[in-house]
C-alpha positions as CSV (number, residue, x, y, z in Angstrom):
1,X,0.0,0.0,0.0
2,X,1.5,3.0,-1.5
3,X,1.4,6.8,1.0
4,X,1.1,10.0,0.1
5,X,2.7,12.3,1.5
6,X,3.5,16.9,0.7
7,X,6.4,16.7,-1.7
8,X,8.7,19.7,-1.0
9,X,10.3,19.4,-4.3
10,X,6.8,19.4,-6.6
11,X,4.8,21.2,-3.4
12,X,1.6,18.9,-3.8
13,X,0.7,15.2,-2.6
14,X,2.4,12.7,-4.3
15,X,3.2,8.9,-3.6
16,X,6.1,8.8,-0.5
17,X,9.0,6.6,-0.5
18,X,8.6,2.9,0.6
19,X,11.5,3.2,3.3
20,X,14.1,5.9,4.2
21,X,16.9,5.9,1.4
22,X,19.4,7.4,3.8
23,X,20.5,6.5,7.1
24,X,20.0,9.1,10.1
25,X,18.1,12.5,10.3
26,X,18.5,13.6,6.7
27,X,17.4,10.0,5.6
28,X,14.1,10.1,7.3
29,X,13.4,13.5,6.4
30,X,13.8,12.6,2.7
31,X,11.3,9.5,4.1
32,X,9.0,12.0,5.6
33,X,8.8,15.2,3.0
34,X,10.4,13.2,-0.6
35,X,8.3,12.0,-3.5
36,X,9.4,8.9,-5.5
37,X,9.7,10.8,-8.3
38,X,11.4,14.0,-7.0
39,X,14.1,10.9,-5.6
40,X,14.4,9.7,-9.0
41,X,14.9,13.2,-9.9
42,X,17.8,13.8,-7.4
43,X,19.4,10.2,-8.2
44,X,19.4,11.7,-12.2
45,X,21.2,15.0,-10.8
46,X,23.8,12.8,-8.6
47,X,25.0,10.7,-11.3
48,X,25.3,13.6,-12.9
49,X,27.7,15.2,-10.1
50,X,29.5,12.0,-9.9
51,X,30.2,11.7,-13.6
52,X,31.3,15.3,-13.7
53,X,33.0,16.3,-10.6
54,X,34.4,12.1,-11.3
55,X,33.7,11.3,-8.1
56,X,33.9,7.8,-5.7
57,X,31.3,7.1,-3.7
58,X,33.5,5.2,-1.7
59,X,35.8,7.9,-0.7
60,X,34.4,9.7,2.5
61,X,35.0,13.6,0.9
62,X,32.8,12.4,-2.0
63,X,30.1,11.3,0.3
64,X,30.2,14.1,2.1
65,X,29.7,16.4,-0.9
66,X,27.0,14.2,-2.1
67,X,25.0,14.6,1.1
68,X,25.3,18.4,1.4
69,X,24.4,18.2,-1.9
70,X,21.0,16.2,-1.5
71,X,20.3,18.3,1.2
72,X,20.6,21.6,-0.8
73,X,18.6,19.7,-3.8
74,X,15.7,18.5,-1.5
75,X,15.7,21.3,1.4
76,X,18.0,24.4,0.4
77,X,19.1,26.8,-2.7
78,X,19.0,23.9,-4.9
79,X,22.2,21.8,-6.4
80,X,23.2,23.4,-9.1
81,X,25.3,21.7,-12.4
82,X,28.9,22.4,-12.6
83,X,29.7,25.5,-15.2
84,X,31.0,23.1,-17.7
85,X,27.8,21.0,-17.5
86,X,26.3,20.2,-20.8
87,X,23.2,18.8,-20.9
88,X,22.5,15.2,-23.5
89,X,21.1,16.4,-26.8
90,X,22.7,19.5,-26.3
């Protein structure tokens, strides 16, 4: 049984998360406020920062960057592209 829950990305109701897809505080509120779709939106924009910024997820300064960066995405200004960023089809 799906929930629905007040996206703060598309700021309407819209089917919630089955489970937190973070550990601690940040990972519930993700749980609590995060659409499945604005999460597929954010794992679209991470590969992205991993590709371009050539990132390991393994290494602890990457996921450090990665999670101020999902904050900022979900809760802040917004995670923008790098300059250089060109978008496919471009």
């Amino acid at each position: 049984m799906s929930r629905t829950i007040k996206c703060v990305m598309l700021g309407e109701g819209a089917e919630g998360l089955d489970y937190a897809p973070y550990p601690g505080e940040l990972g519930q509120r993700i749980y609590d406020n995060v659409s499945k779709e604005a999460w597929q939106r954010w794992l679209g924009h991470q590969t992205m920062l991993i590709n371009e910024y050539r990132l390991s997820p393994i290494e602890p300064d990457a996921r450090k960057f990665l999670e101020s960066e999902m904050e900022k995405f979900f809760f802040g200004e917004g995670s923008a592209a790098p300059k250089e960023f060109v978008p496919p089809g471009s």
